[in-house]
C-alpha positions, 0 to 999 in steps of 0.5 A: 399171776401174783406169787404170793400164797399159791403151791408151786411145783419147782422141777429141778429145783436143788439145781442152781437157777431153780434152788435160786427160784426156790429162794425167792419163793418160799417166803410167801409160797407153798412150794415142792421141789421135784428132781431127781438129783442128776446135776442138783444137790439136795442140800441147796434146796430151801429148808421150808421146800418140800423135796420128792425125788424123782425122774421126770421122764418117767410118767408114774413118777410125774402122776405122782408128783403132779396134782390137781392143787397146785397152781404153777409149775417151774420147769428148770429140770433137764436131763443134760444141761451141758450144751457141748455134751458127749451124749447128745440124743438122750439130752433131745430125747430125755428133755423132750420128754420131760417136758411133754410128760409135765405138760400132759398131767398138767393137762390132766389135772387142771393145772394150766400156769406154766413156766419155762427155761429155754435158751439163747441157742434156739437162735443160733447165729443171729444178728444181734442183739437178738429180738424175741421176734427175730426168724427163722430160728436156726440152732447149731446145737442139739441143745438148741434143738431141743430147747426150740423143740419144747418151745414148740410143744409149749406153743401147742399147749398155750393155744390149743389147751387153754395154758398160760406159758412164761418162755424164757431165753437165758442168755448165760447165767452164772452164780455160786454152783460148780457145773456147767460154765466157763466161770466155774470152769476156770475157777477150778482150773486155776485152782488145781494149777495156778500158773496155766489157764487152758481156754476153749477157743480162741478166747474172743468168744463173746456173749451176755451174762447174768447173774443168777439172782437177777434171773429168778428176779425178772422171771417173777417180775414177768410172771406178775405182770405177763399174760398172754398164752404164749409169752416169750422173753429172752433175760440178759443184760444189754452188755457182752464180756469175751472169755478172755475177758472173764479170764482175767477177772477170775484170775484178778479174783483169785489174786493169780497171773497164769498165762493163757493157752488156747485150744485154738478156733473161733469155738470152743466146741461144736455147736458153740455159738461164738457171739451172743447179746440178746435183745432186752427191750420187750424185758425192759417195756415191761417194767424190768431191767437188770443192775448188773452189767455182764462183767459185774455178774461174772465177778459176783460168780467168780468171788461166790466160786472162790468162797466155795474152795476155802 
C-alpha cells in the first residue's frame, strides 16, 4: 500500500514511535491521532494531525473515532508499554482489548490495512540472531505474553477476514522521549547524581538498538512494498551493545565519570531477556536496511535526551 494521499488513523500517536510515524506521514497524508494521553504528550503531536483523545479500550470511544474512511490504522497504542510493570494483568488485559476492539470496528466499517508494533519478547530466550520463522515462541514476560497474544488475533483477521496486516517485532527503540529504556534511564539518573550510576543487573545484559527515526523508516518501506495477509518482520540492526556499554556512551555524552553500581544478576528484572539480536535478513531481502549500528543510535538518543535538560 503506497502512503501517499490516504487518511491514516495514528493510535498512540503523541507517544515516541507513533509521534515519529505521525512525522513522516503528515506531509503527504490526511492523518488523526487517537490516544488518550496515558504515557503520550500532546504537544509532540505534528501540528497538521488532527488529535482525539480517547481510551481505546472502551468501545464507544473506538466507534467513535474509527469509520469507514480511512484507509489504514497504526496501532502504537498500549495501555502499559513497561516491560518490567508493577501491574501486570491490566497491561494483558487492557492491550488485548485495545487491539480486539480496533480490529472489530475495522471489521465493521470496512477498513482492513492494519499495522502493528509487536516486540522482540515474543521470542523469549532464543537462539540468536532470531529469524521471524524461529519456533516455538516462548516468552518469560507478561509483555511478551501479550504481544504474542495480539499477534495471534492479528493472525485470525488477516486470514479469516480478508485484512492485510504489517507485524513488526522491534527490537529496542530509543530516541528523544523521557519513559520507558535504559538510555532515558541513565540520562536522568546521572543528571540528578553524576557521580554514581546504579545498573540493573550486571551490566553484561546485550541486545540490538535502534534509532526511532530508522524505525518509522522501515515500518513505511514494509508497508510499501509488503503484501501478503499476514506479514511479519522483526526491525533491528545487525549489531548488540551491552548495558554497560550504553553507560559509558551516556556518561561520555554527558562529559561525566561516575562509578557503576550493580544490583546484581544476569537480569535486570523478571522476565528480562538478558541476550537479544534479531534476525534482519527478511528486512534486508526486501530492499531495506538500517544506517545505524546499535552504538550510533543510542549515542544519537543519548545526545537528544541531554539536549531535552538544558
Amino acid at each position: 500500500m503506497q502512503l501517499s494521499g490516504k487518511r491514516v488513523l495514528v493510535t498512540g500517536g503523541a507517544g515516541l514511535v507513533g509521534s515519529q510515524m505521525v512525522d513522516d506521514l503528515v506531509a503527504d497524508n490526511d492523518v488523526v491521532v487517537a490516544d488518550d494521553l496515558s504515557n503520550g504528550v500532546e504537544s509532540s503531536v505534528h501540528d497538521d494531525a488532527e488529535f482525539v483523545q480517547a481510551d481505546l479500550t472502551d468501545e464507544s470511544a473506538v466507534e467513535a473515532v474509527i469509520d469507514g474512511s480511512f484507509d489504514a490504522v497504526f496501532h502504537f497504542a498500549a495501555a502499559d508499554k513497561y516491560v518490567n510493570t508493577d501491574d501486570p494483568r491490566p497491561q494483558f488485559e487492557e492491550n488485548g482489548e485495545m487491539t480486539y476492539n480496533i480490529l472489530e470496528r475495522m471489521d465493521e466499517v470496512g477498513v482492513t490495512n492494519f499495522a502493528f508494533t509487536s516486540s522482540s519478547t515474543v521470542y523469549g530466550e532464543a537462539p540468536r540472531p532470531t529469524p521471524e520463522d524461529y519456533a516455538p515462541l516462548e516468552p518469560i514476560s507478561i509483555y511478551g505474553s501479550a504481544k504474542l497474544s495480539e499477534e495471534a488475533l492479528l493472525s485470525t483477521f488477516a486470514h479469516s477476514y480478508d485484512f492485510t496486516v504489517w507485524n513488526f517485532r522491534f527490537a529496542n527503540i530509543v530516541g528523544p522521549r523521557f519513559g520507558a529504556g535504559v538510555v532515558p534511564d541513565f540520562v536522568e539518573k546521572l543528571d540528578e547524581n553524576p557521580d554514581v550510576l546504579t545498573i540493573l543487573g550486571n551490566g553484561l545484559q546485550e541486545k540490538s538498538y535502534m534509532h526511532v527515526t530508522e524505525c518509522t523508516e522501515a515500518m513505511r518501506y514494509v508497508v510499501e512494498n509488503a503484501d501478503d495477509a499476514m506479514n511479519t518482520y522483526n526491525l533491528g540492526t545487525r549489531t548488540t551493545t551491552s548495558v554497560n556499554a550504553i553507560a559509558d556512551i551516556v556518561a561520555d555524552v554527558m562529559d561525566l565519570d561516575p562509578e557503576y553500581e550493580y544490583t546484581g544478576g544476569d537480569r535486570g528484572w523478571t522476565g528480562d531477556v538478558p541476550k537479544m539480536r534479531l534476525s534482519i535478513e527478511k528486512l534486508s531481502a526486501l530492499g531495506w536496511t538500517p544506517a545505524q549500528s546499535s552504538d550510533e543510535a543510542v549515542r544519537r538518543a543519548a545526545e537528544q535526551l541531554y539536549d531535552r535538560l538544558d
